[in-house]
LUMMAR-247634 format. One line per field, with one value per residue (C-alpha): x, y, z; residue in three letters; residue number from 1. Coordinates in steps of 0.25 Angstrom, whole numbers. Layout:
% LUMMAR-247634
px (X,...)
py (Y,...)
pz (Z,...)
rest (ALA,...)
nr (NUM,...)
% end
This chain:
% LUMMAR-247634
px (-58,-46,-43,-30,-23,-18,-5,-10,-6,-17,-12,-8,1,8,22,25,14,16,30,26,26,10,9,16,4,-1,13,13,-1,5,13,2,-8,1,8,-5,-11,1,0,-15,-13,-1,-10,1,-5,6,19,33,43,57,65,78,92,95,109,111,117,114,123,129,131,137,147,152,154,161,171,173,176,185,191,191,192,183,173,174,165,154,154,156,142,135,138,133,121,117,111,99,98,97,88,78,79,75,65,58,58,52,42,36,37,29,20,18,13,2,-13,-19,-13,-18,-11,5,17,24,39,43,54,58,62,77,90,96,84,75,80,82,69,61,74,68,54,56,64,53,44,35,33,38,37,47,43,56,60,63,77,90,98,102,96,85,76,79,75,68,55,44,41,25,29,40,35,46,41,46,40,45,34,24,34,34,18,18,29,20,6,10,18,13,30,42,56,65,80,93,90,94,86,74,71,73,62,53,55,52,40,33,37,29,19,17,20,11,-2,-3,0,-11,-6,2,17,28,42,56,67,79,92,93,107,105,91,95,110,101,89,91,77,80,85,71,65,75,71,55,57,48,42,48,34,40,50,38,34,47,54,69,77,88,81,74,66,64,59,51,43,38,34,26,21,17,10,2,-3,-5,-6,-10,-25,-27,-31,-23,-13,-17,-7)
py (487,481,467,462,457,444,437,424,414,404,389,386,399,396,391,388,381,374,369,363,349,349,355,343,335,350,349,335,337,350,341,333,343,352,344,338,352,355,341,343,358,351,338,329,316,307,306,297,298,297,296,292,299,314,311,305,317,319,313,326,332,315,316,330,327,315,322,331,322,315,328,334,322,317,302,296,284,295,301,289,285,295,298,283,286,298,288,289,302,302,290,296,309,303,295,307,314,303,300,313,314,302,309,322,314,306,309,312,325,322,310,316,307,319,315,317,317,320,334,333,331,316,309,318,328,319,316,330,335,323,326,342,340,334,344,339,344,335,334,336,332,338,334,346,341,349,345,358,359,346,350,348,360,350,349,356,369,366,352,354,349,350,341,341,327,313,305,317,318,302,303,311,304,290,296,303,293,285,279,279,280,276,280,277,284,284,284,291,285,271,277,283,269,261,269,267,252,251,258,248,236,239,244,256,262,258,264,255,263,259,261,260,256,264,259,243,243,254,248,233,239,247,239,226,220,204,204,210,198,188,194,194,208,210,203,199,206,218,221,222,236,242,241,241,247,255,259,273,266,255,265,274,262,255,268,272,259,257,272,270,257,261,276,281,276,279,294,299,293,283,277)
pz (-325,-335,-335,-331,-342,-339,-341,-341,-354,-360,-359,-373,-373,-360,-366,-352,-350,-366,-363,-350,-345,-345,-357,-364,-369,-378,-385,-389,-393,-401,-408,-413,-418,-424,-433,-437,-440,-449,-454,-458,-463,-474,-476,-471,-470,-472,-470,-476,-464,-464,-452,-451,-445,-444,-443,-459,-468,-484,-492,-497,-482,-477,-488,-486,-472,-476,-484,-473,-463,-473,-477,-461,-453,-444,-442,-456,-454,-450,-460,-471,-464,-463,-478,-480,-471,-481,-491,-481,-482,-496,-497,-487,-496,-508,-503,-497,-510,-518,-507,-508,-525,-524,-513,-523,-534,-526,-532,-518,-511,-499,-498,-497,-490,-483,-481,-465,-457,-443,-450,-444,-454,-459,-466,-461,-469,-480,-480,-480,-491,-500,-498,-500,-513,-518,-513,-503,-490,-478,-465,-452,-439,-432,-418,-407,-402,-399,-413,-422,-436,-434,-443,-458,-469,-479,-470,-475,-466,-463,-460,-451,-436,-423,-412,-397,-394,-402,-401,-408,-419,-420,-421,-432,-438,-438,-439,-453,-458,-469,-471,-464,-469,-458,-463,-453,-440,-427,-412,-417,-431,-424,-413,-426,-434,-421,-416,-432,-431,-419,-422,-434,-428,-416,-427,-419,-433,-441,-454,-464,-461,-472,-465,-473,-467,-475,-474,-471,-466,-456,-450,-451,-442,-432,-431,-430,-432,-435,-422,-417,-426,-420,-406,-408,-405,-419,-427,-441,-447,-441,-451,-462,-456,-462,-476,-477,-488,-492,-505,-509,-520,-512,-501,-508,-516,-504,-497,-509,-510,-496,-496,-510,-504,-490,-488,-500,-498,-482,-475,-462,-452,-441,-433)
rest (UNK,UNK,UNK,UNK,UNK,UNK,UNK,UNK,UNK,UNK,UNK,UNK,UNK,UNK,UNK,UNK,UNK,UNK,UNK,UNK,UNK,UNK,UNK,UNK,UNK,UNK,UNK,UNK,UNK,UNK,UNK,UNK,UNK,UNK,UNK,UNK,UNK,UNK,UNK,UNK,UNK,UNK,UNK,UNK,UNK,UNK,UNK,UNK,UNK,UNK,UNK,UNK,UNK,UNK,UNK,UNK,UNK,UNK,UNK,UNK,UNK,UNK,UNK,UNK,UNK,UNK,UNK,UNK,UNK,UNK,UNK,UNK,UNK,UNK,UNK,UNK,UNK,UNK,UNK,UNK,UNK,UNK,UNK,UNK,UNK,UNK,UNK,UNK,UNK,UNK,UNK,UNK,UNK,UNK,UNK,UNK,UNK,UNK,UNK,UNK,UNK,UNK,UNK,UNK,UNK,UNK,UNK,UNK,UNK,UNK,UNK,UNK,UNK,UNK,UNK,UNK,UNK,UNK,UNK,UNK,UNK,UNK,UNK,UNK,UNK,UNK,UNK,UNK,UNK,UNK,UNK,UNK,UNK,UNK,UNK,UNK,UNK,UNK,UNK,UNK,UNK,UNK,UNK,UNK,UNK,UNK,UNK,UNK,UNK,UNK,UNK,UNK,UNK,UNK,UNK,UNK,UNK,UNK,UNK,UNK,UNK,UNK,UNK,UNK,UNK,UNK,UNK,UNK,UNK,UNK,UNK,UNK,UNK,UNK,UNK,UNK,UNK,UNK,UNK,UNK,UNK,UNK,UNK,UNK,UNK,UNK,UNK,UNK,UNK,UNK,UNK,UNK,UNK,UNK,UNK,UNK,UNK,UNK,UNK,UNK,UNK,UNK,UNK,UNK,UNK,UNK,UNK,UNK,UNK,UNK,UNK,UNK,UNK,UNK,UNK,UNK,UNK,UNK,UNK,UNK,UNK,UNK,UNK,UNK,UNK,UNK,UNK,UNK,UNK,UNK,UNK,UNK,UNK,UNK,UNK,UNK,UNK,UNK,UNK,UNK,UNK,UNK,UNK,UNK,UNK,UNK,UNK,UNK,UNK,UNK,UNK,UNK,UNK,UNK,UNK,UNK,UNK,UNK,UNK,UNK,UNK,UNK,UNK,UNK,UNK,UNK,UNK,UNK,UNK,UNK,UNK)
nr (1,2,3,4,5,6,7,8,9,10,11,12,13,14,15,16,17,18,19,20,21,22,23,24,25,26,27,28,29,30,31,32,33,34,35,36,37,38,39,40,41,42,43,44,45,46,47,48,49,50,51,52,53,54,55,56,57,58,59,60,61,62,63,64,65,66,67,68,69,70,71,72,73,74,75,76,77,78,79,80,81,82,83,84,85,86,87,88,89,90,91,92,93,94,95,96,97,98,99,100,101,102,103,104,105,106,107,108,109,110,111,112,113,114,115,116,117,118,119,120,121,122,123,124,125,126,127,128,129,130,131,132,133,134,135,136,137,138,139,140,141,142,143,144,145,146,147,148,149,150,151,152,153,154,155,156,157,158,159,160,161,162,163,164,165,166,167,168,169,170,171,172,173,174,175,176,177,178,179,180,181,182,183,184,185,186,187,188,189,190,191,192,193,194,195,196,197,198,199,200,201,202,203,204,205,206,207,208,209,210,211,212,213,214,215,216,217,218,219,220,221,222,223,224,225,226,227,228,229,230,231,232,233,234,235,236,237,238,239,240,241,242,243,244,245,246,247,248,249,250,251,252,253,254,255,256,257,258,259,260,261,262,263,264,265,266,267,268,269,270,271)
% end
């Protein structure tokens, strides 16, 4: 007697089923194993993240579209800032090369400071160009959102994550992280930067997690934290969880000297 075939499809290759509202908990936990299996296949154990605007031009691309607007017509002030704003660009561009120079030349191979980003343009870019000029792999953990042309081409291609939930992208922001860079940014690095800071004041992140803050005159404009001081909103000890500079030696010496000192000598991430 032959056996019906049967049309029925096993669970985990039901993409109806997948995309579905009760599926949900299977897709965040695919966004936590995944990335760590790549993660462990590349020996990425530590991470130097840069966040910071999409939005902020090379210097090369913000003058050529100042000339243009000043040849053409159009918002003037605009493009004078934004040519002003592509200092950040650059600074976030050499950092990350000389960041990972510094990683290259460390004794123990095992022990590698991986430059990553959020993997869209601005800083993000910056950031993986620096880091790929000077030849080291980097990381992008890219966002799924409607925006043409997110993702930048300096990432390297084993290392390139897209993520559809935030807060799984954040996590493996903070639990690779060994320093943060926080450049000028808008809505989401204020959320990455207040998360981390949280996370630190709180001691739910039991790591020591050195954080710059690039770019004093932006973050003393947008944040106003004296008045969080003044208002007992924070403590004053507080503001010892972040260095502020507009500085790349200043930068890169005291996240070289917080990693060799801190990071250098300890296995793993804990949060």
């Amino acid at each position: 007697m032959a056996l019906k075939s049967s049309t029925a499809v096993e669970a985990f290759r039901n993409e109806a089923f997948l995309s579905s509202r009760d599926a949900r908990s299977l897709r965040i936990l695919a966004e936590y194993h995944e990335p760590a299996s790549r993660f462990a296949r590349y020996a990425v154990d530590d991470t130097i993240v840069f966040l910071g605007s999409a939005r902020i031009l090379p210097e090369a691309a913000a003058r050529e579209q100042l000339e243009r607007v000043e040849r053409e017509g159009g918002d003037r002030e605009r493009a004078r800032t934004m040519l002003e704003m592509s200092r950040y660009y650059e600074a976030a561009r050499e950092l990350a090369r000389r960041l990972t120079e510094w990683s290259k030349q460390l004794a123990d191979e095992k022990r590698r400071f991986v430059v990553c980003t959020g993997g869209g343009p601005g800083i993000m870019e910056a950031a993986n160009r620096g880091a790929s000029e000077a030849r080291g792999m980097n990381v992008g953990l890219t966002i799924s959102i409607p925006v043409e042309e997110f993702d930048n081409r300096y990432v390297t291609r084993e290392l390139s994550f897209h993520f559809h939930y935030f807060f799984m992208r954040k996590f493996w922001f903070a639990y690779l992280a060994k320093a943060v860079l926080v450049f000028p940014g808008g809505f989401g690095t204020l959320d990455e930067l207040s998360e981390l800071l949280t996370l630190l004041q709180t001691r739910k992140m039991r790591k020591p997690l050195p954080i710059v803050l690039f770019g004093k005159a932006y973050w003393r404009e947008v944040i106003n934290f004296d008045a969080m001081i003044r208002y007992g909103t924070i403590s004053a000890r507080d503001m010892e969880l972040m260095f502020q500079t507009d500085s790349v030696d200043e930068a890169y010496g005291y996240v070289v000297e917080r990693l060799s000192r801190e990071a250098l000598d300890r296995k793993g991430a804990t949060l």
